[in-house]
C-alpha positions as CSV (number, residue, x, y, z in Angstrom):
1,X,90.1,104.9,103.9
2,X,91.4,104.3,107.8
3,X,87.7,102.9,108.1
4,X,87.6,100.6,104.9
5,X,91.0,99.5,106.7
6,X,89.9,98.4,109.6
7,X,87.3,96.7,108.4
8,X,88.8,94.5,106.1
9,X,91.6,93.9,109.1
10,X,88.6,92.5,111.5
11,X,87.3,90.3,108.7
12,X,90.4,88.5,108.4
13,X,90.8,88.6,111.7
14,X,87.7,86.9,112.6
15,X,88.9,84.2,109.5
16,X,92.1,83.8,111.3
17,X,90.7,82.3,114.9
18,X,88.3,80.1,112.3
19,X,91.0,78.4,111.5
20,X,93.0,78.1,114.7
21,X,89.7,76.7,115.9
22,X,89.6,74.3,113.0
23,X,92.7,72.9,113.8
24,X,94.6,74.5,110.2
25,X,96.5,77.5,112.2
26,X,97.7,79.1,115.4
27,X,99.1,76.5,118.7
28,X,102.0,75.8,116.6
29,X,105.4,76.2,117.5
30,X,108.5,76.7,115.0
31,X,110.5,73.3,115.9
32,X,112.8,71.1,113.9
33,X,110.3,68.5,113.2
34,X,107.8,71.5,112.1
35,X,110.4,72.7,109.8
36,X,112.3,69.6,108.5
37,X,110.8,69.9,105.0
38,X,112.1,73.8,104.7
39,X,115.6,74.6,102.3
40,X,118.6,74.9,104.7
41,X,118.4,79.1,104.0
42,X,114.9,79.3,105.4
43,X,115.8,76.9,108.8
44,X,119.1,78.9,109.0
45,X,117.4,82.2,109.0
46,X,114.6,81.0,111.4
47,X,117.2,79.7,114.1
48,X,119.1,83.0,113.7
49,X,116.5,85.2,114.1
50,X,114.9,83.5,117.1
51,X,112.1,82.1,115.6
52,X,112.7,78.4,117.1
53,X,110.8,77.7,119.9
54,X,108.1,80.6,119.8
55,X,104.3,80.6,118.4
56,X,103.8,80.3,114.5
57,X,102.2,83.2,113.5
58,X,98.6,83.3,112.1
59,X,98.6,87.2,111.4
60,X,100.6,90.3,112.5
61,X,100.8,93.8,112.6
62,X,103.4,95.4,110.9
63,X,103.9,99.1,112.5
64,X,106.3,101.9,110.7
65,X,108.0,104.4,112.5
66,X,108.5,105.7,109.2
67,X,108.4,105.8,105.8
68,X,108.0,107.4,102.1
69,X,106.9,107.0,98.5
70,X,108.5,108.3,95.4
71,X,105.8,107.8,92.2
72,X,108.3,108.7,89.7
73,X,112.1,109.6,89.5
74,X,111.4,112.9,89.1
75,X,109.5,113.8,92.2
76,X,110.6,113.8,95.8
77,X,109.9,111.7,98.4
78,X,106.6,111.9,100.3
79,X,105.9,110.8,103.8
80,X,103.9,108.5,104.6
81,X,101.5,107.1,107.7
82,X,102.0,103.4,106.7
83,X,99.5,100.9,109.3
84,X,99.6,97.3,108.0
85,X,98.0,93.8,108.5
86,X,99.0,90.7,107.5
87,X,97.3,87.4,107.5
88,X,98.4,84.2,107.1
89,X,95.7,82.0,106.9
90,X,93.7,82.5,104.6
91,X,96.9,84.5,102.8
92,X,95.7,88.5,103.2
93,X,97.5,91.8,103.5
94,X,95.6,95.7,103.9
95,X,97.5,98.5,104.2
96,X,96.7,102.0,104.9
97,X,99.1,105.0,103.5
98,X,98.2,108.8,104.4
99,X,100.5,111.0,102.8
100,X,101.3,113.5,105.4
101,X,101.8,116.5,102.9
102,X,98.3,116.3,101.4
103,X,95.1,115.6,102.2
104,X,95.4,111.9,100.6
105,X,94.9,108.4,102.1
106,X,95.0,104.7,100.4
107,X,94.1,101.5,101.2
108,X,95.9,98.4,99.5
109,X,94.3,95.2,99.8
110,X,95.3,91.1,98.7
111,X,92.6,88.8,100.2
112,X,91.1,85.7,98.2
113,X,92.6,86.0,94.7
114,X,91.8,90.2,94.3
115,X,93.5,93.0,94.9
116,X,92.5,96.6,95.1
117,X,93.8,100.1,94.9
118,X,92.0,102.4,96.3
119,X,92.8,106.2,97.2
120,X,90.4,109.2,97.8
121,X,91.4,113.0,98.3
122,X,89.6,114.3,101.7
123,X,88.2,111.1,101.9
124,X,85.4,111.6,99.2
125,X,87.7,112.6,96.3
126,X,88.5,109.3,94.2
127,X,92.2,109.9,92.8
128,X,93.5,106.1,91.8
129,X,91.0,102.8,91.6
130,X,92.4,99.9,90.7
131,X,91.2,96.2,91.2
132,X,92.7,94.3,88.0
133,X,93.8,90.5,87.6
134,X,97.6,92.6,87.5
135,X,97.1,94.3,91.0
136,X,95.6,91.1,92.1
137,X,99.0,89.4,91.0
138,X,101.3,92.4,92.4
139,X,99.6,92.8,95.9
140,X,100.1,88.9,96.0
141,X,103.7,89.2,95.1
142,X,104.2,92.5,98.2
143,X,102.2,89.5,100.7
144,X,105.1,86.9,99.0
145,X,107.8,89.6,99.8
146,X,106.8,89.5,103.4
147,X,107.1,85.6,104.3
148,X,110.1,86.1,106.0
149,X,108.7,89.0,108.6
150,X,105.4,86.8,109.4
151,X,107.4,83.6,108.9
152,X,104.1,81.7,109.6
153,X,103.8,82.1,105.5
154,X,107.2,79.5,104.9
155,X,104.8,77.0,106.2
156,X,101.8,77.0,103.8
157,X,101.5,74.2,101.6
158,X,100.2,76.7,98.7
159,X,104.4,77.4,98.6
160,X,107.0,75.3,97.0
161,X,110.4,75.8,97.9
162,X,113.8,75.0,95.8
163,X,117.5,76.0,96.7
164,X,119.3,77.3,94.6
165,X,122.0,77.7,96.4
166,X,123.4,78.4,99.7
167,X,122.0,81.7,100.1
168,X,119.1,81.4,97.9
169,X,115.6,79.7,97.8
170,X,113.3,79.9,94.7
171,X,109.8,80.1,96.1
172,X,106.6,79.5,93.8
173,X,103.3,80.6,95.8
174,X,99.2,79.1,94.4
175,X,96.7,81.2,95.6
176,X,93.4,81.2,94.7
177,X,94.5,80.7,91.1
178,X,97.4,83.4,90.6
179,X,100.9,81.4,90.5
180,X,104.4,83.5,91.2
181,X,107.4,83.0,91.8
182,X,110.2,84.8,93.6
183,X,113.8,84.5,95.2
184,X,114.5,84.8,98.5
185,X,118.6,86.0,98.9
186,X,120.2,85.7,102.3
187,X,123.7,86.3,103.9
188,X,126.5,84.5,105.1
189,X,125.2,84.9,109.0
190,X,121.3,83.6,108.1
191,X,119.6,87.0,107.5
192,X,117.4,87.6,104.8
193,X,118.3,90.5,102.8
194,X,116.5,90.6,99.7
195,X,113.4,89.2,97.7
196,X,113.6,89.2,93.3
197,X,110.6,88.6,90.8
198,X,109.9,89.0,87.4
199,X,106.0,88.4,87.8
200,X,105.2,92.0,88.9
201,X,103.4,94.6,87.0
202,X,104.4,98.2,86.7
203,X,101.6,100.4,85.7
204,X,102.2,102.4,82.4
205,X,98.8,104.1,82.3
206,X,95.5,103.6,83.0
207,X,95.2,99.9,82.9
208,X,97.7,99.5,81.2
209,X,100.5,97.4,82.6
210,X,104.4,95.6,82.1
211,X,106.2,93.1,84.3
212,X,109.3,94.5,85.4
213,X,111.8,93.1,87.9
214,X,111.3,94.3,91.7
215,X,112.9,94.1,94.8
216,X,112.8,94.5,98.1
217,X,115.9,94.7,100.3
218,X,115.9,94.7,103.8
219,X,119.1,96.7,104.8
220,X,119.6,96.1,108.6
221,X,117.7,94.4,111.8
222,X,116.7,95.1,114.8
223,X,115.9,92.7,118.2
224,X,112.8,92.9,119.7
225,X,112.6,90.9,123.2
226,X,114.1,87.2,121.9
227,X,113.9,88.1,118.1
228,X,115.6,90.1,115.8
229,X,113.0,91.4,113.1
230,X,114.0,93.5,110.0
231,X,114.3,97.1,110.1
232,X,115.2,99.4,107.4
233,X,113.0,98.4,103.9
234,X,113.7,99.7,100.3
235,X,111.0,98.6,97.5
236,X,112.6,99.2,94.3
237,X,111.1,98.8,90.5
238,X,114.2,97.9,88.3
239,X,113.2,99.5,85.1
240,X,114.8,99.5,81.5
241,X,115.8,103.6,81.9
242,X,117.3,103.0,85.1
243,X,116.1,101.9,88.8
244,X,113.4,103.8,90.7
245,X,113.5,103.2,94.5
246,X,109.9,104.1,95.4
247,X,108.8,103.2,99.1
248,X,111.2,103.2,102.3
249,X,110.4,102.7,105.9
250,X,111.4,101.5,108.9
251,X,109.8,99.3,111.1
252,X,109.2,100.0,114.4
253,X,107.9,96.4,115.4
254,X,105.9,93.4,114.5
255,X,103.2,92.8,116.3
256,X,102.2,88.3,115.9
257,X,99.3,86.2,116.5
258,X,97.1,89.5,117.5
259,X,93.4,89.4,118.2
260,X,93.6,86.1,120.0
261,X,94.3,84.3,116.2
């Protein structure tokens, strides 16, 4: 799984400097003129955090110092090693998760329109495959989730923005032919604190699915050198018997424009 990682983080690596080289990515630098046509919410939260001023980001790596899943209410957290690329351009996120109790690894992948599933036990063991149209659509939605910890993502034009009000922006992401939509919630001081979407799927069984409302809330941040990044992460699935907080971390740092993108 680590391997499988790794590999699909070089390919979009290698598509990231394509298109700094082509002119479409990377150079940039978050200014007013670059981000005139934004909502208030998302300028306010840039300037706050520090974003003004430095490199757009093409890509990133997101690194945990810690974190956990929780599969069903009725079983304990499990820790997790989470390692974690992003991409902005072309829009792609892999993920590897290797629970630290068992002999089980995962690798999550959006890139192009498909998403994928995949976890083995001892590496050869297949436990969970899934590449549906719905995990296409969900590991698009945990990229969309992201766009304000790689804010290079506020600036593609495959995302509309509308306020809603002063602490919330209704975004609506196109990508390779899946359309969702989301809202971004922030506080009175600029800070993001939580995304919303009702385009989601939970799994109910094998391939069998429902769209449920999900979250994730970013509880605190953190400064790293002229930044401040978000920190403690709950991803919760709001379902009809009750909500199920299922992953948790915290990030140790994120890691832009890496790779020379």
């Amino acid at each position: 799984m680590k391997k499988m990682f790794l590999k699909d983080r070089a390919a979009l690596l290698s598509r990231n400097a394509g298109a700094a080289r082509n002119g479409t990515g990377g150079g940039a630098v978050f200014s007013d003129e670059l981000t005139a046509g934004l909502s208030e919410p998302i300028r306010k939260y840039l300037k706050v955090c520090g974003y003004m001023g430095t490199p757009v980001p093409v890509n990133a790596d997101v690194v945990w110092a810690e974190s956990s899943i929780r599969l069903s209410p009725e079983k304990d957290w499990a820790p997790l090693e989470t390692i974690q690329f992003n991409s902005v351009k072309p829009i792609g996120r892999v993920a590897y998760m290797k629970f630290l109790s068992m002999p089980v690894a995962a690798r999550d992948l959006y890139r192009d329109g498909y998403g994928e599933m995949n976890g083995k036990l001892f590496r050869v063991i297949p436990v969970v495959y899934d590449d549906s149209p719905e995990v296409a659509q969900s590991a698009l939605i945990t990229a969309f989730c992201e766009f304000m910890f790689i804010p290079g993502y506020v600036l593609l034009e495959s995302v509309s923005w509308e306020q809603i009000d002063e602490r919330v922006v209704r975004g609506t992401l196109c990508d390779n032919g899946i359309t969702v939509t989301g809202e971004f919630h922030f506080d009175d001081e600029g800070y993001f604190t939580r995304f919303e979407t009702l385009d989601r799927y939970y799994t109910t069984g094998k391939r069998t699915y429902r769209k449920v409302r999900f979250s994730a809330t970013v509880a605190s941040y953190k400064t790293q050198g002229a930044i401040r990044i978000g920190e403690n992460v709950q991803i919760t699935w709001h379902l009809p018997d009750g909500d199920l907080e299922y992953y948790k971390g915290v990030i140790d740092r994120v890691e832009f424009n890496v790779g020379g993108g």
